[in-house]
Jmol script that loads the backbone (N, CA, C; Angstrom):
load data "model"
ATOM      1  N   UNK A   1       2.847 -13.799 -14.128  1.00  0.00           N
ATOM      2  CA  UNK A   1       2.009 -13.374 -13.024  1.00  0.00           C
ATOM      3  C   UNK A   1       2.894 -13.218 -11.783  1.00  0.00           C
ATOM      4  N   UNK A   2       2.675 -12.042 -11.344  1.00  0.00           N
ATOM      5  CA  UNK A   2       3.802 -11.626 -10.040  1.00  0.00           C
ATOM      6  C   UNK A   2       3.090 -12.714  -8.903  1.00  0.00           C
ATOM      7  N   UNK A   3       3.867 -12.882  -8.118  1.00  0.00           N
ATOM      8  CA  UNK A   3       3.345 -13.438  -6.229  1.00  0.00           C
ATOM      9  C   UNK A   3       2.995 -12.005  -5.721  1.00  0.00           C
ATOM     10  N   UNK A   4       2.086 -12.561  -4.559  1.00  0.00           N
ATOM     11  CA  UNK A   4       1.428 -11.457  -3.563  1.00  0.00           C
ATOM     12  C   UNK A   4       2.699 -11.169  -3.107  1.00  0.00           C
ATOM     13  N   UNK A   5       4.070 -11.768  -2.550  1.00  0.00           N
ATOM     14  CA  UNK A   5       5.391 -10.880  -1.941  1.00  0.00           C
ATOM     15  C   UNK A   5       5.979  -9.639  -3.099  1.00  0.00           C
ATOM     16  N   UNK A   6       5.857 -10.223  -4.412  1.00  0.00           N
ATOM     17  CA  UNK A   6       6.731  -9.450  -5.345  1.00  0.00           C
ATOM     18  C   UNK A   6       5.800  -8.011  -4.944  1.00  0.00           C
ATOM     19  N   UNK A   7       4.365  -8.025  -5.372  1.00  0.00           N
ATOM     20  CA  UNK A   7       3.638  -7.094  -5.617  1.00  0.00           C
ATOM     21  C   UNK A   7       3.685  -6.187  -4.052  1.00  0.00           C
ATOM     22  N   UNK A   8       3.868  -7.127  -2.969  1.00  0.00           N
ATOM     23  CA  UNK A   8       4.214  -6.116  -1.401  1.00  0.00           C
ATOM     24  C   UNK A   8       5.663  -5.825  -1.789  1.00  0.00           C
ATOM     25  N   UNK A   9       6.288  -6.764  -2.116  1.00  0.00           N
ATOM     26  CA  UNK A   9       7.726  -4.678  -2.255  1.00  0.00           C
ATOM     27  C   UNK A   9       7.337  -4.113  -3.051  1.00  0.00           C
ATOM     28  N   UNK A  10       7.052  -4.377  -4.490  1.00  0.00           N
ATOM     29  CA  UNK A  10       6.753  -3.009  -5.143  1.00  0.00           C
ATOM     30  C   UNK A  10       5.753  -1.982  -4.336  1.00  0.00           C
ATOM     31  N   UNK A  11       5.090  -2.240  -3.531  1.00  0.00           N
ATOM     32  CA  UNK A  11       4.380  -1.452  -2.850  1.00  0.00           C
ATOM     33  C   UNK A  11       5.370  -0.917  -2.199  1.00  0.00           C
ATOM     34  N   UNK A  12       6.207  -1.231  -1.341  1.00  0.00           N
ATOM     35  CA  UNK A  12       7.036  -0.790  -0.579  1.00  0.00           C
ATOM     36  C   UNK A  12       8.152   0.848  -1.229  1.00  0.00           C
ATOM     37  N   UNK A  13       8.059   0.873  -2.197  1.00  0.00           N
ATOM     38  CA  UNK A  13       8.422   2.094  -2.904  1.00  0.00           C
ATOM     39  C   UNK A  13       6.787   3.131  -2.475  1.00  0.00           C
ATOM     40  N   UNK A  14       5.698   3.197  -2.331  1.00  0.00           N
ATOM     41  CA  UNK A  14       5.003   4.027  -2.215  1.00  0.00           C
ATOM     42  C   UNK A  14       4.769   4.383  -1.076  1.00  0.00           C
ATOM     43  N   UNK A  15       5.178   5.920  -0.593  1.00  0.00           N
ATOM     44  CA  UNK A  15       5.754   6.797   0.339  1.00  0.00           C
ATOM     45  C   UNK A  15       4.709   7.739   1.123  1.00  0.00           C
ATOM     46  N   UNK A  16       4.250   7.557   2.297  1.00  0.00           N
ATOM     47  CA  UNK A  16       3.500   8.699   2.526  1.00  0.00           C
ATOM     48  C   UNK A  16       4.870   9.886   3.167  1.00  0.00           C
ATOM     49  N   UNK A  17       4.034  10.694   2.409  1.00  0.00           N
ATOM     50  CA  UNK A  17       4.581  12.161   1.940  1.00  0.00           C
ATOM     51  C   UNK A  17       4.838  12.764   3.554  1.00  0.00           C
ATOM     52  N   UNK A  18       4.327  12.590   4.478  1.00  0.00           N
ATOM     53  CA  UNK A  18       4.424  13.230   5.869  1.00  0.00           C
ATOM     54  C   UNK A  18       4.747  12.386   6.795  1.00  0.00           C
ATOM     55  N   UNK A  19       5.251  11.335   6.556  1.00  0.00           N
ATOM     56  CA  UNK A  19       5.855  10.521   7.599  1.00  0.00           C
ATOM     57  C   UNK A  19       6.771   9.956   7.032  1.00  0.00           C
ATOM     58  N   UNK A  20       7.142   9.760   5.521  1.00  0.00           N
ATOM     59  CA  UNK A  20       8.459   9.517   5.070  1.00  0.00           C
ATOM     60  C   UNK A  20       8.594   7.825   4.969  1.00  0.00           C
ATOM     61  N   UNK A  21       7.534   7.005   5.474  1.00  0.00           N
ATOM     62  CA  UNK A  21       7.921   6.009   5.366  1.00  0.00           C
ATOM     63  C   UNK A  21       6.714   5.249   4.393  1.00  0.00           C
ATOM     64  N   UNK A  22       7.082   3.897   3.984  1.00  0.00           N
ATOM     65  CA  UNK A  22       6.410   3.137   3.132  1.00  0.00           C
ATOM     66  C   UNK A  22       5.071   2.875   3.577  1.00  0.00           C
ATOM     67  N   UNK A  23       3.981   2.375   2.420  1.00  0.00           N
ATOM     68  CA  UNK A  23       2.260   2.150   3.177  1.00  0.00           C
ATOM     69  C   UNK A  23       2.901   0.481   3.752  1.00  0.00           C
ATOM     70  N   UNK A  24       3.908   0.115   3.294  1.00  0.00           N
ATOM     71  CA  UNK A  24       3.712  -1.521   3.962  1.00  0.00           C
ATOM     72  C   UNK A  24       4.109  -1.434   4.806  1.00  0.00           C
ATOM     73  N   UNK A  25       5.317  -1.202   5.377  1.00  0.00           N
ATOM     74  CA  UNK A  25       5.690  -0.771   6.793  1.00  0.00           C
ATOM     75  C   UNK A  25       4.342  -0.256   7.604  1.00  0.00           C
ATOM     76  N   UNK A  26       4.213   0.832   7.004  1.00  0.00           N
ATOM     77  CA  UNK A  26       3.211   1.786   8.133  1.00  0.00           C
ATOM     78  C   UNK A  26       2.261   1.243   8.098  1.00  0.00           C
ATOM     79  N   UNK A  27       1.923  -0.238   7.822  1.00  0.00           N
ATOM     80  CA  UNK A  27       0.757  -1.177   7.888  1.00  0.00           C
ATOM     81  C   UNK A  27      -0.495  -0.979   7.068  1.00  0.00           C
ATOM     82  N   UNK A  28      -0.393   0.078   6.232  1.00  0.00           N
ATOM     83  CA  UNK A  28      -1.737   1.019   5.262  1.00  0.00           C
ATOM     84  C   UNK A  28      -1.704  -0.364   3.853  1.00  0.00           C
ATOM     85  N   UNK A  29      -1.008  -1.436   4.026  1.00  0.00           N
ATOM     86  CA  UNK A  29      -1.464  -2.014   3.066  1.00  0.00           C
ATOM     87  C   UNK A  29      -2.755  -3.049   3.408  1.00  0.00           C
ATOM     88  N   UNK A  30      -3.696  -3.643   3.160  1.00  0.00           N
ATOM     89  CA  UNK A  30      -4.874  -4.476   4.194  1.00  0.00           C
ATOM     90  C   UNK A  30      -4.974  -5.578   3.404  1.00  0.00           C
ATOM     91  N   UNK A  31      -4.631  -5.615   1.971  1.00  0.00           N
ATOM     92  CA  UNK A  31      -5.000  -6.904   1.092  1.00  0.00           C
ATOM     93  C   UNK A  31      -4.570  -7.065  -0.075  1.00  0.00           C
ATOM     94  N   UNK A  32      -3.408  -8.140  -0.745  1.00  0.00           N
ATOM     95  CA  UNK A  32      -3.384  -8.085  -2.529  1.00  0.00           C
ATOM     96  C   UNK A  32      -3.751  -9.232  -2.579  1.00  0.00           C
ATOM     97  N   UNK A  33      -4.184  -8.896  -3.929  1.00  0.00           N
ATOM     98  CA  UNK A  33      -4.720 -10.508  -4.545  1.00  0.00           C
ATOM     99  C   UNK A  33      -4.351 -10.628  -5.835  1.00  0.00           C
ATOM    100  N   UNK A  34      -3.457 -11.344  -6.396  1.00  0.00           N
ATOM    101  CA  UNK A  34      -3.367 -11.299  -7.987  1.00  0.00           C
ATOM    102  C   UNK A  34      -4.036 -12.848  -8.402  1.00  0.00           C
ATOM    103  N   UNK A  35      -4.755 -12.333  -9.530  1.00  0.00           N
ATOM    104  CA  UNK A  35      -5.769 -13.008 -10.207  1.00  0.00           C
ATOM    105  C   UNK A  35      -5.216 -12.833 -11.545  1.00  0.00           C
ATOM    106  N   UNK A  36      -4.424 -13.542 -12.468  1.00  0.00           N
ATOM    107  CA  UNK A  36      -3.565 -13.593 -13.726  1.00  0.00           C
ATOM    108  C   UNK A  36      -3.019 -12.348 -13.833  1.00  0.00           C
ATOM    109  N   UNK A  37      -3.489 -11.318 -14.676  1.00  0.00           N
ATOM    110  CA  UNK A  37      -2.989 -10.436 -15.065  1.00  0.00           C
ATOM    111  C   UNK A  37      -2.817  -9.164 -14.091  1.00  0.00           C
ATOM    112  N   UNK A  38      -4.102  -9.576 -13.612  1.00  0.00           N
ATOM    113  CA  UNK A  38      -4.600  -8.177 -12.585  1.00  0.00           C
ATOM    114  C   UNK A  38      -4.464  -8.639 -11.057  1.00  0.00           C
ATOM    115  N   UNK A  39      -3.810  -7.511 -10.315  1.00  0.00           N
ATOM    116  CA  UNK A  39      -3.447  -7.321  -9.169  1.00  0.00           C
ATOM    117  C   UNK A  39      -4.985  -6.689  -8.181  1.00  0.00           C
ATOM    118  N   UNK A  40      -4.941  -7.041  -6.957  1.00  0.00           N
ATOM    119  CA  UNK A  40      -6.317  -5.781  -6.160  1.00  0.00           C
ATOM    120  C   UNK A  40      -5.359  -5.467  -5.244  1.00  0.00           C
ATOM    121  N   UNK A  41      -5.300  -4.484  -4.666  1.00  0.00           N
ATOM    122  CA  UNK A  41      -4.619  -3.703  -3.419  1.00  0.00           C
ATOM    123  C   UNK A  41      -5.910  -3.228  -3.011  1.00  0.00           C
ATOM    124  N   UNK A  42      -5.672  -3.465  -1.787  1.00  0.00           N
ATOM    125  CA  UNK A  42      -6.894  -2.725  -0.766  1.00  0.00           C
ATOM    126  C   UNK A  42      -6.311  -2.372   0.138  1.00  0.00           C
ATOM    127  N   UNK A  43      -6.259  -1.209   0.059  1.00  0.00           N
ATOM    128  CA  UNK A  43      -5.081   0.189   1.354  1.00  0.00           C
ATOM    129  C   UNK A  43      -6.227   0.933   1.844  1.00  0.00           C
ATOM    130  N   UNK A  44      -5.513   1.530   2.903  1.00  0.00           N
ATOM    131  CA  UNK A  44      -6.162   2.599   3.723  1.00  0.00           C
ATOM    132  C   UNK A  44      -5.175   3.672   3.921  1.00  0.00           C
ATOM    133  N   UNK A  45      -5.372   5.126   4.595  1.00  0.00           N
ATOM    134  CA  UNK A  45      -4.967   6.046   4.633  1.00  0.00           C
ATOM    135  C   UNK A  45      -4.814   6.495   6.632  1.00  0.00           C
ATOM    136  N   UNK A  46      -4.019   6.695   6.952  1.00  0.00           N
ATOM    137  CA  UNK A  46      -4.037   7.178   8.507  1.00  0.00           C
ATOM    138  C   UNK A  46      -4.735   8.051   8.696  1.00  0.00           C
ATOM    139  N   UNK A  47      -5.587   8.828   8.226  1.00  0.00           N
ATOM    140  CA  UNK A  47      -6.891   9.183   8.350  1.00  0.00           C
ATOM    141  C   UNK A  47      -7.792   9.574   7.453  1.00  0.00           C
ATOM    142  N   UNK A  48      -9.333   9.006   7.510  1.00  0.00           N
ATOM    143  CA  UNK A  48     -10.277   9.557   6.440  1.00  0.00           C
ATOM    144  C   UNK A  48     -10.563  10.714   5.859  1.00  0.00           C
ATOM    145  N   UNK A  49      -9.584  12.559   6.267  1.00  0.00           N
ATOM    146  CA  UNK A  49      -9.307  13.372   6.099  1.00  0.00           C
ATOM    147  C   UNK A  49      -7.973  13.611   5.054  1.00  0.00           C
ATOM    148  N   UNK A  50      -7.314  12.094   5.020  1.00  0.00           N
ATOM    149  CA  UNK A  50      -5.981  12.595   4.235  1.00  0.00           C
ATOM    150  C   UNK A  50      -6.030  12.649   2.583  1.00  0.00           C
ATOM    151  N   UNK A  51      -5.750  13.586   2.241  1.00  0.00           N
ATOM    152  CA  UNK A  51      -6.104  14.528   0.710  1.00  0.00           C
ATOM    153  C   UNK A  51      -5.327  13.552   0.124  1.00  0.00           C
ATOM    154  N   UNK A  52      -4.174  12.509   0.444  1.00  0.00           N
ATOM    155  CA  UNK A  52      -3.843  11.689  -0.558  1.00  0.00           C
ATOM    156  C   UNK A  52      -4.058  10.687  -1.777  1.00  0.00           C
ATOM    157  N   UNK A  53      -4.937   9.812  -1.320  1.00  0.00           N
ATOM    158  CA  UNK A  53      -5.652   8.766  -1.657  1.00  0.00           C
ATOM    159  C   UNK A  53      -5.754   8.938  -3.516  1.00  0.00           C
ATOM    160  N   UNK A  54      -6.235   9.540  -3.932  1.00  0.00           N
ATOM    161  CA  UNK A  54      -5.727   9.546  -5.039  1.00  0.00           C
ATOM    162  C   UNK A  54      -4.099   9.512  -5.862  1.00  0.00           C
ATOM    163  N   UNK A  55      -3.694  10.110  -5.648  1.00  0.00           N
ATOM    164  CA  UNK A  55      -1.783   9.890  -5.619  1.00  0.00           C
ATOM    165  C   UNK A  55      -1.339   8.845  -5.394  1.00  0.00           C
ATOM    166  N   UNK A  56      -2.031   8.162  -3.964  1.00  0.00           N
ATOM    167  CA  UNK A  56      -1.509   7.039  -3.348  1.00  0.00           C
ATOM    168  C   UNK A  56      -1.778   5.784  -4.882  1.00  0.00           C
ATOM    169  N   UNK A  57      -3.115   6.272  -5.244  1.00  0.00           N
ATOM    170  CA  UNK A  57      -3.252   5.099  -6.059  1.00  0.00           C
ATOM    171  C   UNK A  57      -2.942   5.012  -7.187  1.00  0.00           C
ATOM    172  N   UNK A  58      -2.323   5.964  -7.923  1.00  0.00           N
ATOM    173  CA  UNK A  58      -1.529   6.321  -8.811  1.00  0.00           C
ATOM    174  C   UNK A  58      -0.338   5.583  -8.813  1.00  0.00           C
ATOM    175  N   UNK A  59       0.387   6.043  -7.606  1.00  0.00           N
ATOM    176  CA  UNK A  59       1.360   5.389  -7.573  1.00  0.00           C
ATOM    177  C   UNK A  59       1.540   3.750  -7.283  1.00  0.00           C
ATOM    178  N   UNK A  60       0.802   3.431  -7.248  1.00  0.00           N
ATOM    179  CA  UNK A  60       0.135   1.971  -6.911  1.00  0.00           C
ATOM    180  C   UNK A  60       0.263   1.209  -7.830  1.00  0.00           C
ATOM    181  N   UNK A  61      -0.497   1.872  -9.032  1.00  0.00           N
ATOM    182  CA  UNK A  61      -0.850   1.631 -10.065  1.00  0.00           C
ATOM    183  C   UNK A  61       0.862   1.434 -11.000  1.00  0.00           C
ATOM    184  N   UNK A  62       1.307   2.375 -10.534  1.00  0.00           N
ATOM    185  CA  UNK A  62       2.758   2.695 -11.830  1.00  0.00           C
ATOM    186  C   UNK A  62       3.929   1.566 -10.943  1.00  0.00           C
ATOM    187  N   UNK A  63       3.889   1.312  -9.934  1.00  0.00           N
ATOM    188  CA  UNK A  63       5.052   0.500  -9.260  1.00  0.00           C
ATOM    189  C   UNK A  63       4.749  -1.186  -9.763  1.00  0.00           C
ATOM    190  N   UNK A  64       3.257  -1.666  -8.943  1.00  0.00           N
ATOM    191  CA  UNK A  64       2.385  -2.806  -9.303  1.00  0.00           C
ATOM    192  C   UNK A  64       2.367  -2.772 -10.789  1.00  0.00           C
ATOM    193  N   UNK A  65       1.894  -2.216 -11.662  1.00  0.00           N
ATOM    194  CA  UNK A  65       1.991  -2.308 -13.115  1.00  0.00           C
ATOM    195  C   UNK A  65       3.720  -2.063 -13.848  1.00  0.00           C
ATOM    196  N   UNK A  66       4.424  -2.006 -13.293  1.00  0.00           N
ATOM    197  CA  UNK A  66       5.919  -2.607 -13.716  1.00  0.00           C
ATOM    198  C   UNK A  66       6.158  -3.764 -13.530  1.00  0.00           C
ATOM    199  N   UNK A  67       5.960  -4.870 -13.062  1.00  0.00           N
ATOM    200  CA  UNK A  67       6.097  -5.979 -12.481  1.00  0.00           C
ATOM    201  C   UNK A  67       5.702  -7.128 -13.696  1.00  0.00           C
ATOM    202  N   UNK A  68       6.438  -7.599 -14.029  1.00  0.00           N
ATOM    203  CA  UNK A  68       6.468  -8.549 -15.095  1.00  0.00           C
ATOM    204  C   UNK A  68       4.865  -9.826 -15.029  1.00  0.00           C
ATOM    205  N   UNK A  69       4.118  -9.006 -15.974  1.00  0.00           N
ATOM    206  CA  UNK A  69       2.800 -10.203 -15.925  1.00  0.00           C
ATOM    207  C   UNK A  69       1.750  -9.533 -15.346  1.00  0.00           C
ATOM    208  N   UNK A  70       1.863  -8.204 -15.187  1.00  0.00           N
ATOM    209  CA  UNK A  70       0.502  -7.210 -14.548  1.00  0.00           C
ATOM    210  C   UNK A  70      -0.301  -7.003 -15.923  1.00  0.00           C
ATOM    211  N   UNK A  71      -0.930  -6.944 -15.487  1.00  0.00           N
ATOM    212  CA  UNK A  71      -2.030  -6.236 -17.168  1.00  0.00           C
ATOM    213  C   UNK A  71      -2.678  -4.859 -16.250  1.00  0.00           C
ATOM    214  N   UNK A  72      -3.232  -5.179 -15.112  1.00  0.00           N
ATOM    215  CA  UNK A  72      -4.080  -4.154 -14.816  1.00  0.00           C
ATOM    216  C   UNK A  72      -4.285  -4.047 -12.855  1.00  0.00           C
ATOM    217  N   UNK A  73      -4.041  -2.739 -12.450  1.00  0.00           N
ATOM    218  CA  UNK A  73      -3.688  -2.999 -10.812  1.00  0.00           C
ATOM    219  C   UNK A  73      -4.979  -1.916 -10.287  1.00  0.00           C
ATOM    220  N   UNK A  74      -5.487  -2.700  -9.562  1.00  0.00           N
ATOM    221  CA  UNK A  74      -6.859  -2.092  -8.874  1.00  0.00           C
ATOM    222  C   UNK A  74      -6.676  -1.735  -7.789  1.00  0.00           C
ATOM    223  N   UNK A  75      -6.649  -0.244  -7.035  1.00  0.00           N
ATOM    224  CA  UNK A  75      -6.230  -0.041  -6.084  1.00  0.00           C
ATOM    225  C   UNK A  75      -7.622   0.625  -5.692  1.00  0.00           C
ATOM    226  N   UNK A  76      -7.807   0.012  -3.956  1.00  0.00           N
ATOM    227  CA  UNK A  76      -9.349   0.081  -3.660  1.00  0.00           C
ATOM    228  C   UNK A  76      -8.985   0.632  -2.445  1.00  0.00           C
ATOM    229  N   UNK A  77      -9.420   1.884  -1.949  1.00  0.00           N
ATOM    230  CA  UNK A  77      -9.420   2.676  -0.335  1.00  0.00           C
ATOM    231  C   UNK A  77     -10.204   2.335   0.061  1.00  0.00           C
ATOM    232  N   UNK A  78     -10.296   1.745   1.579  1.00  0.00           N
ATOM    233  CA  UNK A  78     -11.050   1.791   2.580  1.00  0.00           C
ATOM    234  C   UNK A  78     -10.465   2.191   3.730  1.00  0.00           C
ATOM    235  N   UNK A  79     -11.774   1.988   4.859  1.00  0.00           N
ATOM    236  CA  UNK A  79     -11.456   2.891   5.924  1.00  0.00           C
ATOM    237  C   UNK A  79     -12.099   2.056   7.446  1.00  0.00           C
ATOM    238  N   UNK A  80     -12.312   0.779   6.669  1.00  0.00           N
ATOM    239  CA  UNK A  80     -12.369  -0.449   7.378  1.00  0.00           C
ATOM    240  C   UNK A  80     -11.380  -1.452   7.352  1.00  0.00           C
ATOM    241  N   UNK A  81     -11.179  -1.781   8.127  1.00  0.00           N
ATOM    242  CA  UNK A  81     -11.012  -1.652   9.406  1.00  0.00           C
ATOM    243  C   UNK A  81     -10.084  -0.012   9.521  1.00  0.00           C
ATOM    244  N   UNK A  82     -10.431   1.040  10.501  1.00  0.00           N
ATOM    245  CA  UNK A  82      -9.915   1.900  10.290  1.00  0.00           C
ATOM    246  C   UNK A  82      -8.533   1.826  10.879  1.00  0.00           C
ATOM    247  N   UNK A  83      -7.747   2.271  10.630  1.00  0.00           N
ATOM    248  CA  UNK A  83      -5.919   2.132  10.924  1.00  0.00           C
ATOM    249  C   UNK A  83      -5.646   2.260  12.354  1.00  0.00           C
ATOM    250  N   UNK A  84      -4.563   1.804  12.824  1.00  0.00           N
ATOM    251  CA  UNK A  84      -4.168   2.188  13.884  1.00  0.00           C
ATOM    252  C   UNK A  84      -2.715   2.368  13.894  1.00  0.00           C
ATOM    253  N   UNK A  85      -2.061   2.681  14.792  1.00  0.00           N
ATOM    254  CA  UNK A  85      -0.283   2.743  14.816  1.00  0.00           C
ATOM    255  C   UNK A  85      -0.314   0.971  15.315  1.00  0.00           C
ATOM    256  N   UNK A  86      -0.924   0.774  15.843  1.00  0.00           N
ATOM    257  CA  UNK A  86      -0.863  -1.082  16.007  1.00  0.00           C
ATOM    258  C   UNK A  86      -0.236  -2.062  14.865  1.00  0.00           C
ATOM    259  N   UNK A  87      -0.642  -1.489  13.498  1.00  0.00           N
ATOM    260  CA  UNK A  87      -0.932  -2.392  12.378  1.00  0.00           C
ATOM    261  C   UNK A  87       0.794  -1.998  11.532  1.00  0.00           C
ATOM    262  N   UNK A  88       1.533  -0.971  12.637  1.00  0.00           N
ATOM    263  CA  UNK A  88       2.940  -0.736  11.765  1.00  0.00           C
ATOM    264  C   UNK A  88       3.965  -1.563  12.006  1.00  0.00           C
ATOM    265  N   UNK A  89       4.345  -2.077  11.135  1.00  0.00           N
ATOM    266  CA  UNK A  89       5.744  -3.156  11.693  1.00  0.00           C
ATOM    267  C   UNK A  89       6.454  -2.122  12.846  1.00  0.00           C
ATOM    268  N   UNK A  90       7.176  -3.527  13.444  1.00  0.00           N
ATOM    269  CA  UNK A  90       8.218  -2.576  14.229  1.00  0.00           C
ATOM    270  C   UNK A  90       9.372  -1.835  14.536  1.00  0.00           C
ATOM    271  N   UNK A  91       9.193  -1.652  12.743  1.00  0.00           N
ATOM    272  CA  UNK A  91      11.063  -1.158  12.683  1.00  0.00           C
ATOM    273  C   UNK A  91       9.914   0.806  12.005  1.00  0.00           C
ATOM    274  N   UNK A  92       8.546   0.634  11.837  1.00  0.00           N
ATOM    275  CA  UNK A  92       8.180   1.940  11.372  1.00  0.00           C
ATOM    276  C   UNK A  92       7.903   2.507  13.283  1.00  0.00           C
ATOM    277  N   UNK A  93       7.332   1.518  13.890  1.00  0.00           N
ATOM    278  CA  UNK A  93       6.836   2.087  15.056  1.00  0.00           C
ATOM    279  C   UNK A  93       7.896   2.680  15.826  1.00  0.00           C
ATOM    280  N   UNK A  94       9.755   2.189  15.640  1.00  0.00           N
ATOM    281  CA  UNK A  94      10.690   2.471  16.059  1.00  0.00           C
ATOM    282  C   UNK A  94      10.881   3.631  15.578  1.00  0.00           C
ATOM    283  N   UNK A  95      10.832   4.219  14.355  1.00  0.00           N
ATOM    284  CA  UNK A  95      11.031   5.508  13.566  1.00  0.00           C
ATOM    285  C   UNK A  95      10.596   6.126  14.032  1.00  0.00           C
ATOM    286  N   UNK A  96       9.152   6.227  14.422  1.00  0.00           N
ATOM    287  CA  UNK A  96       8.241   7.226  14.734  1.00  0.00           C
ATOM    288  C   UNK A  96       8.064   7.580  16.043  1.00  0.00           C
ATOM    289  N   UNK A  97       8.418   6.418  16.706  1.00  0.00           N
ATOM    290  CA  UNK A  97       8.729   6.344  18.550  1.00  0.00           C
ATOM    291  C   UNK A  97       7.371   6.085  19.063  1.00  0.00           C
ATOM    292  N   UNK A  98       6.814   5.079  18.631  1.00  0.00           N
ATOM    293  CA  UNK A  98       5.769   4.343  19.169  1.00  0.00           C
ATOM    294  C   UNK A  98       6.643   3.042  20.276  1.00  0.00           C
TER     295      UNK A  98
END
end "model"
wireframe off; spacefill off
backbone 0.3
color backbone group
């Protein structure tokens, strides 16, 4: 069974496509929970318009499900609390020039 840190870097490989940087950095990760086999990710998207969200959880799915002791990775979008540039570490807010 992975730790909630192992399962946040493997997240850290999943890339939004238009800003180039990771959902953990860019703060789009909101919650994991591993429960034996199975992982929950609960992400959000920088806006309720972005066509990603499917992909995103794809890839979610294939990084989190490499991880020694996954059986099964539940990746859940919401849009609550909705995002802000607030919620980005500060080495993404430096990138972006926040």
């Amino acid at each position: 069974m992975p730790s909630v840190e192992e399962v946040r870097e493997a997240l850290t490989n999943v890339i939004d496509p238009e800003l180039g940087l990771d959902f953990v950095e860019l703060g789009l990760v909101y919650d994991i929970e591993v429960e034996g086999g199975e992982v929950f990710v609960s992400f959000t998207l920088t806006s309720p318009g972005c066509p990603i969200g499917p992909q995103v959880a794809e890839q979610m799915e294939e990084f989190v499900g490499d991880l020694d002791g996954v059986e099964r990775v539940y990746p859940k979008m919401t849009f609550s609390p909705a995002w802000t540039p607030d919620l980005m570490s500060e080495d993404a807010k430096f990138a972006l020039g926040y």
